[in-house]
C-alpha positions in Angstrom: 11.4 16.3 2.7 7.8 15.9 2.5 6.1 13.1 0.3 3.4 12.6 2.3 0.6 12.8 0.0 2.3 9.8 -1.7 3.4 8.0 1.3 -0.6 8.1 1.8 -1.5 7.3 -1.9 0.5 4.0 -1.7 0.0 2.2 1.4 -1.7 4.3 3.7 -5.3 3.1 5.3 -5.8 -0.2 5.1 -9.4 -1.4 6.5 -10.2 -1.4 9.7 -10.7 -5.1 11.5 -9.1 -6.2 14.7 -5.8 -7.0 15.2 -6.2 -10.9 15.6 -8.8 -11.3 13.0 -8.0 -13.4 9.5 -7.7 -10.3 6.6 -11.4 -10.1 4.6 -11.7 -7.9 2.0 -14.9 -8.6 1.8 -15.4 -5.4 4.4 -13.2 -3.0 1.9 -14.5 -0.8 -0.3 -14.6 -2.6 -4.0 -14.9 0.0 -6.6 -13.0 -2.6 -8.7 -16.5 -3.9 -9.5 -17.7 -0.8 -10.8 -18.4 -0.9 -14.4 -16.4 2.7 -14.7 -13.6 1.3 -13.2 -10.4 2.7 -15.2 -9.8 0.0 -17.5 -6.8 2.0 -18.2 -3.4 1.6 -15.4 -2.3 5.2 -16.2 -6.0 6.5 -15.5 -6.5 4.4 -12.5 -3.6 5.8 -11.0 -4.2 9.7 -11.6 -8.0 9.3 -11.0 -6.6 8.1 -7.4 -4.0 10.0 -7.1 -6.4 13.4 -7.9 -9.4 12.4 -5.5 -6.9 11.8 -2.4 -5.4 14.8 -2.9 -8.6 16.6 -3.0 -9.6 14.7 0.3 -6.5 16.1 1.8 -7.2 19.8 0.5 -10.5 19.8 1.7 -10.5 22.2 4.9 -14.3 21.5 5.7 -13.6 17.8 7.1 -11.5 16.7 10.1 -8.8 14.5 10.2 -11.1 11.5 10.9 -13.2 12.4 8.0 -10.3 12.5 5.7 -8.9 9.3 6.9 -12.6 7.4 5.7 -12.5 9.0 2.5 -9.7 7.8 1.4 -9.8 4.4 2.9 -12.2 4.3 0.4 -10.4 5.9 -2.2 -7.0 3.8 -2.1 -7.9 1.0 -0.7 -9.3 -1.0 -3.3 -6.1 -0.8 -5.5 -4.2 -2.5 -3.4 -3.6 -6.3 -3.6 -2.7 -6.4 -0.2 -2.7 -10.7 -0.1 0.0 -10.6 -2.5 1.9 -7.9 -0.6 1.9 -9.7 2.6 3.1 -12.9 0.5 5.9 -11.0 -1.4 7.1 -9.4 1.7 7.4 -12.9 3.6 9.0 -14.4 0.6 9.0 -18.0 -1.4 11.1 -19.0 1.8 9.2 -18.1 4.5 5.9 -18.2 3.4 5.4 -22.3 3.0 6.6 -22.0 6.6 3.3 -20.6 8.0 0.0 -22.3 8.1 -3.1 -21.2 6.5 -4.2 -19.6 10.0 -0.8 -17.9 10.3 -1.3 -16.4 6.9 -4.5 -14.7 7.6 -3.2 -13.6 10.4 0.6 -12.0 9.5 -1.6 -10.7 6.2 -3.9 -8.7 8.4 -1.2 -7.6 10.8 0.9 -7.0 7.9 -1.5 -4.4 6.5 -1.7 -2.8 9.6 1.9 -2.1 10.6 1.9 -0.4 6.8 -1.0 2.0 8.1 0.1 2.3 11.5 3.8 3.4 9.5 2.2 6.0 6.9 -1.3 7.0 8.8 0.8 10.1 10.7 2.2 11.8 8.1 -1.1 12.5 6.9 -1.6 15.8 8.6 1.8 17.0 7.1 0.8 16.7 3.4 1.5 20.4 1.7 1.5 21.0 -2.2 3.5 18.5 -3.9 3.3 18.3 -7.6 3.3 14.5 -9.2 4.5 14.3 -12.5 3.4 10.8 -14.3 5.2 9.1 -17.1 3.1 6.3 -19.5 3.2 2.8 -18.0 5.6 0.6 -19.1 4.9 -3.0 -20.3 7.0 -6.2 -18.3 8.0 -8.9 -20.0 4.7 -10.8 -18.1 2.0 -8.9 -20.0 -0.4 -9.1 -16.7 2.2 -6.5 -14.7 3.5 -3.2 -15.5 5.1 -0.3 -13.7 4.0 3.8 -13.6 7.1 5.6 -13.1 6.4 9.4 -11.4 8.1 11.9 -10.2 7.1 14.3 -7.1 7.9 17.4 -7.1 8.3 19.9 -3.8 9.9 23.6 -3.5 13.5 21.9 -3.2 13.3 17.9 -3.9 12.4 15.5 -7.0 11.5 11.9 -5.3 11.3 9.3 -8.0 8.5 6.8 -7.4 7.7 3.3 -9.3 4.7 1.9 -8.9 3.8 -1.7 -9.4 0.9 -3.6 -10.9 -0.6 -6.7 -11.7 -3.8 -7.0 -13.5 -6.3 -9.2 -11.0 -9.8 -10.4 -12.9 -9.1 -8.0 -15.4 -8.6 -5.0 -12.9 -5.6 -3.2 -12.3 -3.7 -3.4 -8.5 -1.0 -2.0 -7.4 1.5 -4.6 -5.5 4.7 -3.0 -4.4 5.9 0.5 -4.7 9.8 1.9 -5.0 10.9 5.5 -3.9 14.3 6.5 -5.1 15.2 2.7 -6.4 13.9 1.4 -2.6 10.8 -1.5 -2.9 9.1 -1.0 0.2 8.3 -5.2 0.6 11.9 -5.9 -0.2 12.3 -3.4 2.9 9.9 -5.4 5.1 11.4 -9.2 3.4 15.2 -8.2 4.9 13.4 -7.2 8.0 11.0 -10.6 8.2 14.4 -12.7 7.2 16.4 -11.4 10.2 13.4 -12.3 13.0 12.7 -15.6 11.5 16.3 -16.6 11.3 16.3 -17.2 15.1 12.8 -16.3 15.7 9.3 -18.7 15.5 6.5 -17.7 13.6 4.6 -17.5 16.4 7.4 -15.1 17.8 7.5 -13.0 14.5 3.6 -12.8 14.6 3.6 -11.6 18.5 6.0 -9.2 17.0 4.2 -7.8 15.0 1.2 -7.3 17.2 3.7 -5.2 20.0 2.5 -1.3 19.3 5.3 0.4 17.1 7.6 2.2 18.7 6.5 6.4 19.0 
């Protein structure tokens, strides 16, 4: 099964500080301040969605290239301070200090690359097929369903927004009925059930496993 192109789309560069430092994304690209920024969710997304794909199709620039591009692409449709507080949970979070925020938030965002940034290479030609954005009962979120579409699979995919200072940013995303931070919150509640915060933290600074 290969849904790379939207394994990339969702979470997959995600700046480029040091490990220890406290997340700034005052460093990230900010197209969100652009006065063409898609005021509409639906356009947002396919406007993204489009010019990473065409990054990715683009035989004249290397790997490294690509990965820039769309850093700068996705990134800046990704509220990843929320993320790394959804994924910790309204249980675990109050237990870390404003320090060990900043620092599981920028950690956080770099497991997600460090989990999605190698599938890059395998992106073919999958087709995505959008669906209209559908209103939540809080009018500042919604959800883009989609469907991708290879040679011999149909992957659904629910994408998940909340609208921050009147922009449009994408907070969790599901594939096939999975959220990917509920993933990470079961994984977070097992370590800190025995583990410190400290422990979780130095955890999450060990290089993944190849």
């Amino acid at each position: 099964m290969r849904i790379f192109c939207f394994v990339i789309l969702i979470l997959a560069l995600a700046g480029h500080q040091g490990v220890n430092a406290a997340y700034d994304d005052t460093n990230e690209p900010n197209d969100a301040n652009d006065p063409n920024y898609p005021a509409d969710p639906n356009e947002l997304v396919r406007l993204k969605w489009d010019a990473a794909v065409s990054v990715l199709q683009n035989k004249d620039l290397d790997q490294q290239a690509k990965d820039r591009q769309i850093d700068k692409i996705v990134t800046p449709i990704f509220d990843f301070p929320l993320m790394a507080k959804l994924a910790l949970g309204r249980d675990n979070w109050p237990k870390f200090t404003d320090p060990q925020r900043e620092i599981f938030t920028q950690l956080f965002v770099k497991r997600l690359k460090a989990s999605y940034q190698e599938r890059i290479t395998l992106y073919t030609d999958e087709k995505a097929l959008f669906q209209p954005a559908v209103q939540q009962k809080n009018k500042n979120t919604i959800h883009i369903p989609m469907h991708l579409v290879s040679k011999d699979k149909e992957t659904a995919v629910l994408y998940k927004l909340r609208k921050v200072d009147k922009r449009w940013k994408i907070y969790d995303v599901e594939i096939q009925g999975v959220s990917i931070l509920l993933t990470y919150r079961s994984q977070f509640d097992d370590i800190l059930r025995t583990a410190t915060v400290e422990q979780l933290l130095a955890r999450l600074q060990e290089p993944r496993p190849s």
